[in-house]
Biopython code that builds the backbone (N, CA, C, O; Angstrom):
import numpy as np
from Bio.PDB.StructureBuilder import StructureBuilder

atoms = [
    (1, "UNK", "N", (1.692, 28.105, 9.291)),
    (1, "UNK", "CA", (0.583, 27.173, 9.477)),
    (1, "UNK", "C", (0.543, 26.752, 10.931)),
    (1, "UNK", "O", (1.615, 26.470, 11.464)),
    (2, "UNK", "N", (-0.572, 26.679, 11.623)),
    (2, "UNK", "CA", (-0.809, 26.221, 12.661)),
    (2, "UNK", "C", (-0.368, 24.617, 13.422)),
    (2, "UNK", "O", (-0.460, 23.489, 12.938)),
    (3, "UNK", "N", (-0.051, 24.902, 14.288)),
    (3, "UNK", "CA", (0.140, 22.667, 14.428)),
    (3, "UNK", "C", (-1.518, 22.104, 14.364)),
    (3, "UNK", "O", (-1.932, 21.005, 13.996)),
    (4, "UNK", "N", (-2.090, 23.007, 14.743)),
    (4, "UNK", "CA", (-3.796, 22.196, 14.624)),
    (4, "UNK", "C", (-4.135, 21.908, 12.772)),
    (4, "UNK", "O", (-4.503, 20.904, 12.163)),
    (5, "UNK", "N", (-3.871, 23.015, 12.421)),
    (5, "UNK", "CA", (-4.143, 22.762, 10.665)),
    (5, "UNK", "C", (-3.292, 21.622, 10.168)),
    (5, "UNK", "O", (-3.729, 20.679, 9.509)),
    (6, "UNK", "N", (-1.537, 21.856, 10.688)),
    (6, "UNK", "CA", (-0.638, 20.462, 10.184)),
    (6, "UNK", "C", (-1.463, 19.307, 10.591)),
    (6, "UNK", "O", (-2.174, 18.825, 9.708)),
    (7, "UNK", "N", (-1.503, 18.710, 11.909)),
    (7, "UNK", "CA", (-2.391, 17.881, 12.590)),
    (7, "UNK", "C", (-3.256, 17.455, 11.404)),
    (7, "UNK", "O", (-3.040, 16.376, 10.851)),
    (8, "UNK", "N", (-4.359, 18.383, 10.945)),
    (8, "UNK", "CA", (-5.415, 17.881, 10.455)),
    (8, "UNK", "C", (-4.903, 17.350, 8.865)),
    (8, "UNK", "O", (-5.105, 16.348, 8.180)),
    (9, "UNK", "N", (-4.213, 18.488, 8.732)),
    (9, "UNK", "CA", (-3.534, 17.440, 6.753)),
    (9, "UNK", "C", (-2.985, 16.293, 7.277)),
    (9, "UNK", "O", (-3.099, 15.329, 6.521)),
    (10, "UNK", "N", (-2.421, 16.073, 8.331)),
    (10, "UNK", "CA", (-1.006, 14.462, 8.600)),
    (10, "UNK", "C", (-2.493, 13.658, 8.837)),
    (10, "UNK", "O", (-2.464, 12.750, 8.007)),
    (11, "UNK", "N", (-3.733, 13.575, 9.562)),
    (11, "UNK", "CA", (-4.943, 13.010, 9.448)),
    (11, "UNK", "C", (-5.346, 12.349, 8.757)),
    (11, "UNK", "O", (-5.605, 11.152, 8.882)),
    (12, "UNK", "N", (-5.529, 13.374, 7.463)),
    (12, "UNK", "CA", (-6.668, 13.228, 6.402)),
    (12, "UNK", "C", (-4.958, 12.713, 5.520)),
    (12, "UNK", "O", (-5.158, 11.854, 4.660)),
    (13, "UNK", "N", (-4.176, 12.933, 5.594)),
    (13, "UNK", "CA", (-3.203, 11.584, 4.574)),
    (13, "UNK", "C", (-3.032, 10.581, 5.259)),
    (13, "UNK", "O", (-3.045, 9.589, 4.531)),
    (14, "UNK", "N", (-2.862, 10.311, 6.403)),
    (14, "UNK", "CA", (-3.387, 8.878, 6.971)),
    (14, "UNK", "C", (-4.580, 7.852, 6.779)),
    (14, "UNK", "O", (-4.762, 6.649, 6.591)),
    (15, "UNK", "N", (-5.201, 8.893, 6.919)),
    (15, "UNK", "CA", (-6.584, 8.293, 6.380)),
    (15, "UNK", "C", (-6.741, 8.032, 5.171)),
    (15, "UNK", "O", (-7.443, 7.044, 4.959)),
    (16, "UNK", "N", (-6.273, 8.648, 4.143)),
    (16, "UNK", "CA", (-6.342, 8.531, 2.541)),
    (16, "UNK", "C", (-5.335, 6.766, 2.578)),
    (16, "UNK", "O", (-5.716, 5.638, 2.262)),
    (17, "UNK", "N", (-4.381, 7.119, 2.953)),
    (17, "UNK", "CA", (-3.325, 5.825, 3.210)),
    (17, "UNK", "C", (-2.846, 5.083, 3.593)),
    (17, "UNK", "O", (-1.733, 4.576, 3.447)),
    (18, "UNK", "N", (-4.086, 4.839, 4.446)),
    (18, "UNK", "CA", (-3.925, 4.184, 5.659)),
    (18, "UNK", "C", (-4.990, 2.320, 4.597)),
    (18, "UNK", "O", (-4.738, 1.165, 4.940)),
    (19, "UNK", "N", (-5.724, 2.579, 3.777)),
    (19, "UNK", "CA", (-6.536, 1.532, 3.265)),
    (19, "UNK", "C", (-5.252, 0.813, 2.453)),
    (19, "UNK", "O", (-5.202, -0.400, 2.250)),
    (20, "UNK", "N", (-4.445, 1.561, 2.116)),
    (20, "UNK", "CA", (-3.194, 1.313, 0.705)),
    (20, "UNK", "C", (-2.446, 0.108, 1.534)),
    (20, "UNK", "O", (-2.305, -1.051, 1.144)),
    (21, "UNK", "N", (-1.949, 0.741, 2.926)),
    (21, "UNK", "CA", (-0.645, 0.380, 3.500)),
    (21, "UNK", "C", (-1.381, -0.571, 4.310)),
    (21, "UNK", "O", (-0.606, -1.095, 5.109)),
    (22, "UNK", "N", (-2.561, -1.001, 4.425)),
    (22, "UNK", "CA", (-2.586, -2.145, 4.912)),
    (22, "UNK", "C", (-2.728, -3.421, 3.806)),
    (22, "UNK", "O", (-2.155, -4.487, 3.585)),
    (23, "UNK", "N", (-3.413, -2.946, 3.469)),
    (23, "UNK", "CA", (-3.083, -3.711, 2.152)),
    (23, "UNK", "C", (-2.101, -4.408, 1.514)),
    (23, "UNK", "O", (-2.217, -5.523, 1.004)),
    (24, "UNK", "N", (-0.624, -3.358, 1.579)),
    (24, "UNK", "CA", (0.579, -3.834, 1.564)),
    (24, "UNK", "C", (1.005, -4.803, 2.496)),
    (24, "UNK", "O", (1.510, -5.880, 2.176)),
    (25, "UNK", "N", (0.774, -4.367, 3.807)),
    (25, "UNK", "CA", (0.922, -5.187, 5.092)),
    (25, "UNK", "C", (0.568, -6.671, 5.093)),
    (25, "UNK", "O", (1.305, -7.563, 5.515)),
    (26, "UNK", "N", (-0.759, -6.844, 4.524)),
    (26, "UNK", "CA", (-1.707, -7.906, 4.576)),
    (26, "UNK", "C", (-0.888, -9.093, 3.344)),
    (26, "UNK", "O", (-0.417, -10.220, 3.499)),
    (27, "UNK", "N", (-0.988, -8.376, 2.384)),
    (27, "UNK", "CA", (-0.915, -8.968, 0.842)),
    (27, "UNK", "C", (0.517, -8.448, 0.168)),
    (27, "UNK", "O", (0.541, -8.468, -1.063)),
    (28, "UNK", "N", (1.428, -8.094, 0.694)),
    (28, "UNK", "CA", (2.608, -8.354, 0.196)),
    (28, "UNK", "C", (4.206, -8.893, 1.270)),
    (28, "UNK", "O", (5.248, -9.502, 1.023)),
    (29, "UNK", "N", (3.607, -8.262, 2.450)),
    (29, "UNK", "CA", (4.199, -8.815, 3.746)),
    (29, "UNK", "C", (3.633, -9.624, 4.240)),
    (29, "UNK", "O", (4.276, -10.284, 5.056)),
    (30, "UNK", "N", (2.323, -9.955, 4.042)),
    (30, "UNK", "CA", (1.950, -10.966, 5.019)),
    (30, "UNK", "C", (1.943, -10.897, 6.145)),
    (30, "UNK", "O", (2.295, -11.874, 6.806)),
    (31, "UNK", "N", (1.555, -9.763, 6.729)),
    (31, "UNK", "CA", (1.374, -9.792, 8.375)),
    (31, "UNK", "C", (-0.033, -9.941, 8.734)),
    (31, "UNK", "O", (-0.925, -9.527, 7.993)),
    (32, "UNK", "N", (-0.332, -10.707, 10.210)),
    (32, "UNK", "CA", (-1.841, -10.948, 10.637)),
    (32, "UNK", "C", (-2.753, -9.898, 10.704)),
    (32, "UNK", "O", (-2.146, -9.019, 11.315)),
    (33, "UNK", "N", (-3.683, -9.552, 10.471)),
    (33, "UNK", "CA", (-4.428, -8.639, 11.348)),
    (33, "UNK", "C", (-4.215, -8.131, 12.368)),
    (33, "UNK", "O", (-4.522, -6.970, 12.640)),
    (34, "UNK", "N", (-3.613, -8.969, 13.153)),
    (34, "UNK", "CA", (-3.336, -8.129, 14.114)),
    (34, "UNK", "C", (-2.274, -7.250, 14.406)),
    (34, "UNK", "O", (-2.265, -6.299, 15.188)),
    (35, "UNK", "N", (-1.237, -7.755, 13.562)),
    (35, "UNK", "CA", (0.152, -7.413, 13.121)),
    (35, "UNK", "C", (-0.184, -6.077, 12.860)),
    (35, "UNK", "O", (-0.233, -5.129, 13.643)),
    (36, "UNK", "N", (-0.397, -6.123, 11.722)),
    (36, "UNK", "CA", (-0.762, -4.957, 10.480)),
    (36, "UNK", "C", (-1.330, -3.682, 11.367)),
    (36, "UNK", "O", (-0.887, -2.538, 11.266)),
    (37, "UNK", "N", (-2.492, -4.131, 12.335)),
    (37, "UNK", "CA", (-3.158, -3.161, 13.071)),
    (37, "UNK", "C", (-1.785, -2.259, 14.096)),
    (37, "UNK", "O", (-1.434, -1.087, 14.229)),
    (38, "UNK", "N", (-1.498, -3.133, 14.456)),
    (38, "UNK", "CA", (-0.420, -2.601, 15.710)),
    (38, "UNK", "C", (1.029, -1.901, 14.858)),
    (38, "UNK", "O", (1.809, -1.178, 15.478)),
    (39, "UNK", "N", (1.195, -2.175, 13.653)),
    (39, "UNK", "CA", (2.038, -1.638, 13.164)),
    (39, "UNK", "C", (1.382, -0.303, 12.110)),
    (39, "UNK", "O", (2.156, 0.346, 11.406)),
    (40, "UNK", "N", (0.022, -0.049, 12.126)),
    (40, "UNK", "CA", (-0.773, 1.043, 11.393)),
    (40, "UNK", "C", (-0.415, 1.884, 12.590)),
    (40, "UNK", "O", (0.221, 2.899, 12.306)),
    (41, "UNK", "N", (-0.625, 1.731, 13.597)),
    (41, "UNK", "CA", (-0.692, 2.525, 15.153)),
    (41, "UNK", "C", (0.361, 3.235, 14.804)),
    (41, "UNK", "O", (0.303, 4.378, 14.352)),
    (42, "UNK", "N", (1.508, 2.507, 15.023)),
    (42, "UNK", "CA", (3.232, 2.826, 14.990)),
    (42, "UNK", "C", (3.408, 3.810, 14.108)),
    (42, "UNK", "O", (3.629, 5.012, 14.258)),
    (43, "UNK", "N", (3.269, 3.074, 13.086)),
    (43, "UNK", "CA", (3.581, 4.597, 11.640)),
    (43, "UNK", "C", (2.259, 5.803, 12.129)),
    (43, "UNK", "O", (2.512, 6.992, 11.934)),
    (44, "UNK", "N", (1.367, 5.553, 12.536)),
    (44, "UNK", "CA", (0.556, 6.523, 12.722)),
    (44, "UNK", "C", (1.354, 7.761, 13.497)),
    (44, "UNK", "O", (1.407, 8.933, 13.126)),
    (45, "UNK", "N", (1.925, 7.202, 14.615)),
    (45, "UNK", "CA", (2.405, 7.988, 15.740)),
    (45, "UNK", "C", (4.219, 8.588, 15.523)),
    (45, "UNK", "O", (4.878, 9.547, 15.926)),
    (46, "UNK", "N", (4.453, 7.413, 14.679)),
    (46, "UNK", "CA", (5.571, 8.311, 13.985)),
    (46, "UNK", "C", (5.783, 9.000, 13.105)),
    (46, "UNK", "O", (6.867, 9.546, 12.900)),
    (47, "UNK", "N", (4.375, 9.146, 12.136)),
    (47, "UNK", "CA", (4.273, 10.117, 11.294)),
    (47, "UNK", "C", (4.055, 11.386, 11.479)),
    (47, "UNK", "O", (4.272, 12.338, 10.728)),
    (48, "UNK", "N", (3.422, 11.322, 12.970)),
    (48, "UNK", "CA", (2.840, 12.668, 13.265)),
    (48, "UNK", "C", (4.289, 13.266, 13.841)),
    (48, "UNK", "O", (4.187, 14.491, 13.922)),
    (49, "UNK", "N", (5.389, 12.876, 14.198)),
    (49, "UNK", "CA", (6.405, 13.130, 15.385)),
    (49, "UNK", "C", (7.580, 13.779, 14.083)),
    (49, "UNK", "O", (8.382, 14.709, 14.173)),
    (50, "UNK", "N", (7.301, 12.940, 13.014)),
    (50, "UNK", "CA", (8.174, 12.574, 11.793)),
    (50, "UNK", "C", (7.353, 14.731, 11.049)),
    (50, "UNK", "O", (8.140, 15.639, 10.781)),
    (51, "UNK", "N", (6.308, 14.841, 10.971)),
    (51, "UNK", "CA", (5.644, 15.673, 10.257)),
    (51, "UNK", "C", (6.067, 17.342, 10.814)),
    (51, "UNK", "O", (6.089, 18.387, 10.165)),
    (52, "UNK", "N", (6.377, 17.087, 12.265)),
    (52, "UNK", "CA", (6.504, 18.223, 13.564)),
    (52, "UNK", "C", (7.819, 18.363, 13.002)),
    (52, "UNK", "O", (7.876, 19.410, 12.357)),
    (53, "UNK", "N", (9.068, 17.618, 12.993)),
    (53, "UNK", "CA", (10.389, 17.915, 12.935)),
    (53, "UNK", "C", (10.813, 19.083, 12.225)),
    (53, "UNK", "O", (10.179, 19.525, 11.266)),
    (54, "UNK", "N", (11.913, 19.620, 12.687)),
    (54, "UNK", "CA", (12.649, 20.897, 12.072)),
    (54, "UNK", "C", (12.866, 20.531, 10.752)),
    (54, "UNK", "O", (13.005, 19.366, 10.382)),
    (55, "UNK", "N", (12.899, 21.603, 9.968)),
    (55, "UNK", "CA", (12.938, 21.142, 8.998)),
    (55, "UNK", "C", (11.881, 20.865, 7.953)),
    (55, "UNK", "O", (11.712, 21.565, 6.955)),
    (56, "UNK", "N", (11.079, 19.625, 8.314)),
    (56, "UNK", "CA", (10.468, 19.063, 7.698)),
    (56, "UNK", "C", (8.782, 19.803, 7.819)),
    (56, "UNK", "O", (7.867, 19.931, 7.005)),
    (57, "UNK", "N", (8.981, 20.229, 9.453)),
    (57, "UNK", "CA", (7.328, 21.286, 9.042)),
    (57, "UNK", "C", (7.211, 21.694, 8.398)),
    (57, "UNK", "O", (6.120, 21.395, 7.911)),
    (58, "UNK", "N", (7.795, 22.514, 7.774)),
    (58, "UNK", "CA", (7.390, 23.547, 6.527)),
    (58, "UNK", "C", (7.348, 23.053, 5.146)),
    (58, "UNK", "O", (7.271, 23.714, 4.111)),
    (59, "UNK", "N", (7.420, 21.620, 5.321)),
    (59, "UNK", "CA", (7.041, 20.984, 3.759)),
    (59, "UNK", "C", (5.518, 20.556, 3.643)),
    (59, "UNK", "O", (4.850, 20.310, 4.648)),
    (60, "UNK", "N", (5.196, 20.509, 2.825)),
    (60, "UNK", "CA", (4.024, 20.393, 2.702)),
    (60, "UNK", "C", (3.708, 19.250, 2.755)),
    (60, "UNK", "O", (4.521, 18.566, 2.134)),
    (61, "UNK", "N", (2.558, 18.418, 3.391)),
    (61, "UNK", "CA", (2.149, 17.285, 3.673)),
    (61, "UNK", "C", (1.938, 16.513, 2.646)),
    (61, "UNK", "O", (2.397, 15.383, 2.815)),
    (62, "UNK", "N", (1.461, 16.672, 1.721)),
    (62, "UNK", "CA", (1.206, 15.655, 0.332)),
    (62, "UNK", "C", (2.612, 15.635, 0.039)),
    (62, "UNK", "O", (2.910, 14.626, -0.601)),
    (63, "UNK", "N", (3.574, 16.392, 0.282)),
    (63, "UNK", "CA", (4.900, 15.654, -0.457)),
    (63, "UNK", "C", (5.421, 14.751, 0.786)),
    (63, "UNK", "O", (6.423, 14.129, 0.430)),
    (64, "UNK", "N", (5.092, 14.504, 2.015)),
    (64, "UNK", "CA", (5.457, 13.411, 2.713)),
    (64, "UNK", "C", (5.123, 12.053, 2.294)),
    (64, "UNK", "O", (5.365, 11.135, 3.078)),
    (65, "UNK", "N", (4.549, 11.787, 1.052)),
    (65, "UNK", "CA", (3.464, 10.935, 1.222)),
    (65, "UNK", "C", (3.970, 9.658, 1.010)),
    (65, "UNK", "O", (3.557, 8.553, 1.361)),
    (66, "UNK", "N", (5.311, 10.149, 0.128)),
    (66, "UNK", "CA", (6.765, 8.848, -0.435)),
    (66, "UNK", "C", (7.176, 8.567, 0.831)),
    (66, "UNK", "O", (7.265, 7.353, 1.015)),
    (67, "UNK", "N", (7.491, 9.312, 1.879)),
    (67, "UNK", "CA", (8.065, 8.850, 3.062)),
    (67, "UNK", "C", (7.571, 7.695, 3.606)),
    (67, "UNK", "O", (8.177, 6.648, 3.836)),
    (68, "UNK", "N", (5.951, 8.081, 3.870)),
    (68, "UNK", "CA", (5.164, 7.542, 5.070)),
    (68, "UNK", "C", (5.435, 5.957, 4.182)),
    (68, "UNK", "O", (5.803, 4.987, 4.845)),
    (69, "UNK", "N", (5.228, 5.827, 2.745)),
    (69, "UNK", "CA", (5.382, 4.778, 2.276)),
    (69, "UNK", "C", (6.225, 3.788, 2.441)),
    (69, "UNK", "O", (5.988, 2.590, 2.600)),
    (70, "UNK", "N", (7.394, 4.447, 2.389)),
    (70, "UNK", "CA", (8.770, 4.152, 2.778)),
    (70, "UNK", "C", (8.661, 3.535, 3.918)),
    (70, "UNK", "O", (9.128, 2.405, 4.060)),
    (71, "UNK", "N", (8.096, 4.116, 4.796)),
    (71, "UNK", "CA", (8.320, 3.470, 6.637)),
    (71, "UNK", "C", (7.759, 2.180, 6.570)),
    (71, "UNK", "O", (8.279, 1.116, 6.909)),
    (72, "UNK", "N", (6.136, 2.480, 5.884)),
    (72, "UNK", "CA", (5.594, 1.583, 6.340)),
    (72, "UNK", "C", (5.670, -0.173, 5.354)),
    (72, "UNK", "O", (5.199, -1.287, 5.583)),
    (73, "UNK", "N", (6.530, 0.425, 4.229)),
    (73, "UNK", "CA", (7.229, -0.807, 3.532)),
    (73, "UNK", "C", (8.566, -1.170, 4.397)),
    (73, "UNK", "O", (8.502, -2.363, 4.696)),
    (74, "UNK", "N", (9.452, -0.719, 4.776)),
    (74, "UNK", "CA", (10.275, -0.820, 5.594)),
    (74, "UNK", "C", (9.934, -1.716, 6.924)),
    (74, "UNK", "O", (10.403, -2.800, 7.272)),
    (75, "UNK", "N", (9.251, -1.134, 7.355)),
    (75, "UNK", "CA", (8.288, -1.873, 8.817)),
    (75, "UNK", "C", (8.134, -2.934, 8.174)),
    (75, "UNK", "O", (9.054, -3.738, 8.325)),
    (76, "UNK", "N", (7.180, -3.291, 7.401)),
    (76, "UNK", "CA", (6.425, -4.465, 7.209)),
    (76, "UNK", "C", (7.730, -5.637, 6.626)),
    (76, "UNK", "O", (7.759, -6.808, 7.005)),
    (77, "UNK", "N", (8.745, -5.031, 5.654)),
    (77, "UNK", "CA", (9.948, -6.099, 5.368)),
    (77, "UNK", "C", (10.767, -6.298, 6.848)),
    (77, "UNK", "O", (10.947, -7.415, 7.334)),
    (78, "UNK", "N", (10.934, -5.848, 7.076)),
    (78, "UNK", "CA", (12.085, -5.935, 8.347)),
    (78, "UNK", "C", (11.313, -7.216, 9.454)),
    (78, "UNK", "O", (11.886, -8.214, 9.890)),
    (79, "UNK", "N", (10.335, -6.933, 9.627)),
    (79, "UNK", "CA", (9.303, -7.503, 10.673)),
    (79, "UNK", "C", (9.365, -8.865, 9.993)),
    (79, "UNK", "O", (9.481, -9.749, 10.841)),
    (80, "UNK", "N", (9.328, -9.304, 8.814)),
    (80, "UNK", "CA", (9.122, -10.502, 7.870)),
    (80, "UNK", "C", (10.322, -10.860, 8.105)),
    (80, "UNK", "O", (10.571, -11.929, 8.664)),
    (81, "UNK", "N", (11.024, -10.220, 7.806)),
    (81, "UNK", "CA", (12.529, -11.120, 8.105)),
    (81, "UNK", "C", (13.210, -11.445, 9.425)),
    (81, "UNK", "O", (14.059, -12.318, 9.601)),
    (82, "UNK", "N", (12.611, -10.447, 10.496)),
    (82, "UNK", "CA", (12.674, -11.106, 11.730)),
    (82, "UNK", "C", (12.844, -12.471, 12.221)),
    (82, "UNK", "O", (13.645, -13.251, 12.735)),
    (83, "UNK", "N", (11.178, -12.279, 11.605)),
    (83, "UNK", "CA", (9.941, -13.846, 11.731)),
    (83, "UNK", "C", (10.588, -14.830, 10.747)),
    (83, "UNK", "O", (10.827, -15.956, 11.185)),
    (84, "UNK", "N", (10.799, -14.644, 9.897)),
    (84, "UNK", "CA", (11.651, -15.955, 8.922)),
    (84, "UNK", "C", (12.545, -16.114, 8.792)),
    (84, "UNK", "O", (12.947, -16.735, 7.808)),
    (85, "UNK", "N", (13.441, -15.571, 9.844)),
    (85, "UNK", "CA", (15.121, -15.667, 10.152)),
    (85, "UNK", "C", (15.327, -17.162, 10.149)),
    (85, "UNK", "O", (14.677, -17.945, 10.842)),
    (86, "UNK", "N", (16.509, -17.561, 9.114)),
    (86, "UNK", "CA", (16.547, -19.178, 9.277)),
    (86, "UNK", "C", (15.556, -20.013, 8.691)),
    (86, "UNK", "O", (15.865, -21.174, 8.420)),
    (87, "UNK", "N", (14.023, -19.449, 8.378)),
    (87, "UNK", "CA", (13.214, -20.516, 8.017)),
    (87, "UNK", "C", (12.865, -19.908, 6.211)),
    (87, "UNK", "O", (13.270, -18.841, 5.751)),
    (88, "UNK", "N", (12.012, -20.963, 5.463)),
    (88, "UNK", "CA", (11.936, -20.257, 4.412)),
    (88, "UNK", "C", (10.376, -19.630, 3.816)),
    (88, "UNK", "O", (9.388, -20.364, 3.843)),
    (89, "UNK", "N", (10.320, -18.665, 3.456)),
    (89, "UNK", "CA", (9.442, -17.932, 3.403)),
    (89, "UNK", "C", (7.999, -18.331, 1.886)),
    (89, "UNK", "O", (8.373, -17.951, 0.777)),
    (90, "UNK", "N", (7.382, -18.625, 1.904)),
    (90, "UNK", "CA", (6.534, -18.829, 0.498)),
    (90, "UNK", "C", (7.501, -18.437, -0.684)),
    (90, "UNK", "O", (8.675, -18.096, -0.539)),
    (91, "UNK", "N", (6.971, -18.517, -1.609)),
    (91, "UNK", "CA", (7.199, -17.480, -3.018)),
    (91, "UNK", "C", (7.107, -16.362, -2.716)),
    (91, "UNK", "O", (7.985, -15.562, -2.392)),
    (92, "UNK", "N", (5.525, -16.196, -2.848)),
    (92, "UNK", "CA", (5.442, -14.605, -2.794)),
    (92, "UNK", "C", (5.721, -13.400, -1.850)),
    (92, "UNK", "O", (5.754, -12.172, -1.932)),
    (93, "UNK", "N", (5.900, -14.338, -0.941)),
    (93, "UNK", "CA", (6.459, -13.127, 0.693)),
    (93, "UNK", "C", (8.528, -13.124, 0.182)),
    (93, "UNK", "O", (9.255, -12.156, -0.039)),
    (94, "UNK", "N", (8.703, -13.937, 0.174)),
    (94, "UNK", "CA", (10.105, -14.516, -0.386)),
    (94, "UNK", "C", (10.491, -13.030, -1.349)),
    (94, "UNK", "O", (11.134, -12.033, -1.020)),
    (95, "UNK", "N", (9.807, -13.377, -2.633)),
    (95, "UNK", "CA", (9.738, -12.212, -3.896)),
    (95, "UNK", "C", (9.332, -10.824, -2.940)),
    (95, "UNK", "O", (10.312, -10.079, -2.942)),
    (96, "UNK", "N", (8.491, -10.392, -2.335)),
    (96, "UNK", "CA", (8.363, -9.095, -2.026)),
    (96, "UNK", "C", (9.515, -8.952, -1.031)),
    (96, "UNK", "O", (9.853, -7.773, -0.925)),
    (97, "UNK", "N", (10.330, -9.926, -0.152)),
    (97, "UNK", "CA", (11.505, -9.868, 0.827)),
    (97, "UNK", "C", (12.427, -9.206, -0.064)),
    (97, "UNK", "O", (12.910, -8.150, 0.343)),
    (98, "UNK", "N", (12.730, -9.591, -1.103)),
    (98, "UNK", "CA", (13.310, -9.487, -1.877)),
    (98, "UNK", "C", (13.642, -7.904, -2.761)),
    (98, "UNK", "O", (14.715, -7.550, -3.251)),
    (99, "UNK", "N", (12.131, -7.052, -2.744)),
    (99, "UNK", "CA", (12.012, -6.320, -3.423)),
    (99, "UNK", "C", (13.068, -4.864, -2.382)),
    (99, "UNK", "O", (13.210, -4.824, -1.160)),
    (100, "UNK", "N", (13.514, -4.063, -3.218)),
    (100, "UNK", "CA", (13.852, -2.824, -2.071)),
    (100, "UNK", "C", (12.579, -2.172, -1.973)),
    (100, "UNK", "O", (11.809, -1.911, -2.897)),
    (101, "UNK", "N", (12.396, -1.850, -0.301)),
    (101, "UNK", "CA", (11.251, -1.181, 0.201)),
    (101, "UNK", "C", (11.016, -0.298, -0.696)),
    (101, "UNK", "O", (10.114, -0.579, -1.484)),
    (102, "UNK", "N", (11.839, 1.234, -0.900)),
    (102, "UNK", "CA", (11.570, 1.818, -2.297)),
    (102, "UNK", "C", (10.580, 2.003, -3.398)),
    (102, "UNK", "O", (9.876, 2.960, -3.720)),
    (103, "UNK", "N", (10.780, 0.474, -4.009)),
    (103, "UNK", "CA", (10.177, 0.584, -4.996)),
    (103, "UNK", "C", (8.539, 0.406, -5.075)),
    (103, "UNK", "O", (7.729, 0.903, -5.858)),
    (104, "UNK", "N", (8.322, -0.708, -3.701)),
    (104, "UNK", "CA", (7.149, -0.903, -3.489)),
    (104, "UNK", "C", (6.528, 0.029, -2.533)),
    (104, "UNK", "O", (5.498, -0.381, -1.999)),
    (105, "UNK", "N", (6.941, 1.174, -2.219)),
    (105, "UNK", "CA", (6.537, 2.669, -1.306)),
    (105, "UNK", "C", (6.069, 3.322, -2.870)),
    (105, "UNK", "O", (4.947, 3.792, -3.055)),
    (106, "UNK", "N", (7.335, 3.246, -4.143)),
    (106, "UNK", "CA", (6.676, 4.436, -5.020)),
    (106, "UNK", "C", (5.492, 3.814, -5.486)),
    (106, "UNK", "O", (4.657, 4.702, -5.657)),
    (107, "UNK", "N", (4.891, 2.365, -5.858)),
    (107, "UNK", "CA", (3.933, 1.905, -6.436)),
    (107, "UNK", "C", (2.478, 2.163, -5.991)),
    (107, "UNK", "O", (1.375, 2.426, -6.471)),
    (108, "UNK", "N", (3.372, 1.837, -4.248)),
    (108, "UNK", "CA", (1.591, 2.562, -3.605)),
    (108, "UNK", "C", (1.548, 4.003, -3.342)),
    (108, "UNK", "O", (0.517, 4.278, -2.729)),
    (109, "UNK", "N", (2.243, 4.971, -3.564)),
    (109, "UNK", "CA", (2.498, 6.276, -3.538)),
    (109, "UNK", "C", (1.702, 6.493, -5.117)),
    (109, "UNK", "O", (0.782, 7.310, -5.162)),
    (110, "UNK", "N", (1.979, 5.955, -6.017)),
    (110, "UNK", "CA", (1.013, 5.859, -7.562)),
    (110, "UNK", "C", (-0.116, 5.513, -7.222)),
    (110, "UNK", "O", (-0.960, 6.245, -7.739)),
    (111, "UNK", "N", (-0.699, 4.437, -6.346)),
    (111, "UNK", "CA", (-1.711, 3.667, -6.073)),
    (111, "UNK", "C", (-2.683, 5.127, -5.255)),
    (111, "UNK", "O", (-3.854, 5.431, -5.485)),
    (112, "UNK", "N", (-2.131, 5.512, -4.705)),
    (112, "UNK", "CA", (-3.073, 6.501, -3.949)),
    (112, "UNK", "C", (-3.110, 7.755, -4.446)),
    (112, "UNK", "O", (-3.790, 8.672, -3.986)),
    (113, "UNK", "N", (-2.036, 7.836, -5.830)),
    (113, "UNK", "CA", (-2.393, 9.150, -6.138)),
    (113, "UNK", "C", (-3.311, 9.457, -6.954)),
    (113, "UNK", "O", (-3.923, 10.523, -7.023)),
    (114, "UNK", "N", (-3.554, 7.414, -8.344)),
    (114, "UNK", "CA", (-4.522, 7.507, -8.937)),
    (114, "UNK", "C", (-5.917, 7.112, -7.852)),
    (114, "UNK", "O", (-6.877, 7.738, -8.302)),
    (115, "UNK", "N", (-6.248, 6.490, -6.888)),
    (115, "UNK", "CA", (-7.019, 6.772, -6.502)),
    (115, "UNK", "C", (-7.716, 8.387, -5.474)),
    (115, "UNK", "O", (-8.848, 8.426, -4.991)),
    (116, "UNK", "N", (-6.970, 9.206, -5.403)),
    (116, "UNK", "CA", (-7.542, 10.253, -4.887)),
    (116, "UNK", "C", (-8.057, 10.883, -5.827)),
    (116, "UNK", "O", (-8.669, 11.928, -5.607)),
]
sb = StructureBuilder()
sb.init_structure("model")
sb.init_model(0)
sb.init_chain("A")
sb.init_seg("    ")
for serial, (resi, resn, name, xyz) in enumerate(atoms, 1):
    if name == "N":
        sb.init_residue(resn, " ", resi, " ")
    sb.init_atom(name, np.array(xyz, "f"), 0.0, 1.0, " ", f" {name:<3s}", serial, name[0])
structure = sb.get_structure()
């Protein structure tokens, strides 16, 4: 496969998952708009770097799709606990702090598979 053809599948699953994972960002991490935006960038640019690697080119892009989840639940907890180091967090940011990234990567990994 070409890097222009890879390129264009790592795209068009960004784009498919890119509405999911902010979402997550927004409404289970709680990050600002502006947050969320600057950290869509990030996973954007490490997905594509993440997609190139030995190894991992030759897998097929829809099975990355648990990964990208992974990061970008990862990102969004880590960043929360940064910010609320020492202080205490709502309920519901608290409860998703709480959750392993994991589980809430496979839910929206379900979330986008029944919506495609």
């Amino acid at each position: 496969m070409s890097s222009r053809n890879r390129d264009g599948e790592v795209d068009d699953l960004l784009k498919r998952a890119m509405p999911v994972i902010h979402s997550a960002f927004q409404g289970y991490y709680r990050l600002s708009e502006k947050e969320a935006r600057e950290a869509e960038g990030e996973l954007s640019m490490w997905f594509h770097r993440y997609a190139r690697r030995s190894g991992i080119a030759q897998t097929p892009v829809g099975s990355l799709t648990l990964s990208l989840f992974l990061a970008a639940c990862q990102y969004g907890r880590s960043l929360q606990i940064w910010k609320y180091e020492g202080r205490e967090a709502d309920e519901n940011l608290a409860r998703a702090l709480a959750r392993e990234p994991g589980d809430l990567a496979s839910e929206l990994a379900e979330r986008l598979e029944r919506n495609s």
